[in-house]
N, C-alpha and C positions, 0 to 999 in steps of 0.2 A: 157189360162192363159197368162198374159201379161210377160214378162218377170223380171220384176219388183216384182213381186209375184213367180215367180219363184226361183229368187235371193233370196227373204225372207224364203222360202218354205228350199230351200238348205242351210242357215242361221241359222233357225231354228230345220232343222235335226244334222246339227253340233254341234249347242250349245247342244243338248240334249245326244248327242253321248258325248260330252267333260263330260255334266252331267253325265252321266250314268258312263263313267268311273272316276271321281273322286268318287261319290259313294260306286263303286265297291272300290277301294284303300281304301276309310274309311273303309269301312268292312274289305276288308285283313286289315289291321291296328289295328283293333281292334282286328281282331281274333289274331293276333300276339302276341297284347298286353295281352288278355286272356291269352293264351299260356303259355307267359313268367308267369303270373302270376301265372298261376296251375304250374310250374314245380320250380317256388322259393317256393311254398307252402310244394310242395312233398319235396325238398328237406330239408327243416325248418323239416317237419314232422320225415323224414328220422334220420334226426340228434336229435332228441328228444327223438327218439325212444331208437338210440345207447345211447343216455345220460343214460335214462334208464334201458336198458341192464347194462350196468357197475358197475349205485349206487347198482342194486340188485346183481351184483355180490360181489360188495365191502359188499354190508352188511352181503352177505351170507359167505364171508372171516371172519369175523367179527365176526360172530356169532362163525362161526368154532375155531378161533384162542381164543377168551372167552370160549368155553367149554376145550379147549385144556390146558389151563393153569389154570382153576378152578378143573379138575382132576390133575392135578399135584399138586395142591396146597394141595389137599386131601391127597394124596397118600402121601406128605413128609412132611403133617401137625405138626406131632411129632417129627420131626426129631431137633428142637430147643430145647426138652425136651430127646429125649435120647444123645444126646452131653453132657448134662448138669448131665446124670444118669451113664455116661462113666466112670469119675474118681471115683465115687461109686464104682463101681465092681471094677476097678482098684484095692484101696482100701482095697476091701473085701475080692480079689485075696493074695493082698502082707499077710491079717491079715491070713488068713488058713495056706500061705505056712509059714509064721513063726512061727505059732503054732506047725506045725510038725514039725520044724526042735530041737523045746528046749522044747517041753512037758510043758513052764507055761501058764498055765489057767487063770493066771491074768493080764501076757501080752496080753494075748486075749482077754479077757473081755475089757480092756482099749481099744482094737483096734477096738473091734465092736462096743463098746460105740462112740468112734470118727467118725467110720463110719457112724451110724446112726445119728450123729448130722448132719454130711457132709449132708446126705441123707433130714434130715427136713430143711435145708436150701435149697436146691432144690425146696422143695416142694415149699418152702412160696416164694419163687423167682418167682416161676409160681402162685403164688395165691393161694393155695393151705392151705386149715385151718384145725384145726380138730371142730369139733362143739361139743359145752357145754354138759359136763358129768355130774359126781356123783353130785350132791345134785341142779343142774337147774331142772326147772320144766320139767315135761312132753310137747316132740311138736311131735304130731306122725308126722309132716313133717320131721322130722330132728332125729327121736328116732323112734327107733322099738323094741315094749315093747314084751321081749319074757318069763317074768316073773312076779309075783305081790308076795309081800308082806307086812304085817304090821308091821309096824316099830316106834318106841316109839321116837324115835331120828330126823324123817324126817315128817312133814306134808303128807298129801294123794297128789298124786300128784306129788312128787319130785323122783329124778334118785336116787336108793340109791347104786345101782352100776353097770360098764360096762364093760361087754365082750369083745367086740369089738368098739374101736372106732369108729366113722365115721369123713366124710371128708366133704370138700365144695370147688368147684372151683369156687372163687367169691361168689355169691353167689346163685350158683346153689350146689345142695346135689348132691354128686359124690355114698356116701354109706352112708346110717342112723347108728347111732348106735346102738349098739345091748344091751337092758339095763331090769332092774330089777328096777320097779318103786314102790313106797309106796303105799301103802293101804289106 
């Protein structure tokens, strides 16, 4: 080999050695760049994950603190209606004790009668009706007929008299009345 060709020979081993390691650096480089990128992913992922953890904890708070106050809501449901049934007994308390102290029967009557008006202002405060008696027609939704007779004064069909009232909150029937309808 002439020297000349030797020079190129050694020339040529170097350029390919400079090749091989630039090569090799792009590779590390990439792999680096790989790298970085699987461990911004893991982390994105990471954090997605906690996000998660927390909404299902928050929602399971959530759920917990709505049954917590729908049972309470139960539980002291009427308590707006026995506030309003308090000065009743009140009331009913003063009319007893004053009947025993003076024996009149018609101070008392007066006082139960007051009471009881007190008491159906209650009622109708809360919605509370009575549903149509003596001479409405017959609704077994609303009447519960525990008697029949014929009757010259009232068509077939008509209440011609009631035992027991009944009631209606709104209008839902709380108690039917209890009645004697026409033949």
């Amino acid at each position: 080999m002439t020297e000349e060709n030797k020079q190129t020979a050694e020339v040529t081993e170097e350029t390919e050695a400079v090749e091989t390691e630039v090569v090799d650096t792009e590779e590390v480089t990439e792999d680096n760049s790989l790298e970085a990128q699987i461990a911004q992913l893991q982390a994105e992922k990471d954090e997605m994950y906690n996000k998660l953890l927390r909404a299902q904890a928050d929602l399971q708070n959530f759920r917990t603190r709505v049954n917590k106050e729908k049972e309470q809501m139960l539980t002291y449901s009427s308590q707006r209606v026995i506030e309003a049934l308090l000065p009743v007994v009140d009331n009913f308390e003063r009319a007893i004790t004053a009947s025993h102290g003076t024996g009149d029967t018609e101070a008392l009557a007066q006082g139960v009668e007051m009471v009881f008006r007190q008491l159906q202002q209650v009622l109708e405060q809360e919605s509370v009706t009575t549903v149509p008696g003596v001479g409405s027609p017959f609704d077994p939704n609303m009447h519960q007929a525990v008697m029949q007779e014929e009757s010259s004064e009232y068509e077939s069909g008509i209440i011609i008299e009631e035992f027991q009232k009944g009631y209606k909150l709104k209008d839902r029937i709380i108690r039917p009345s209890m009645v004697k309808v026409s033949s």
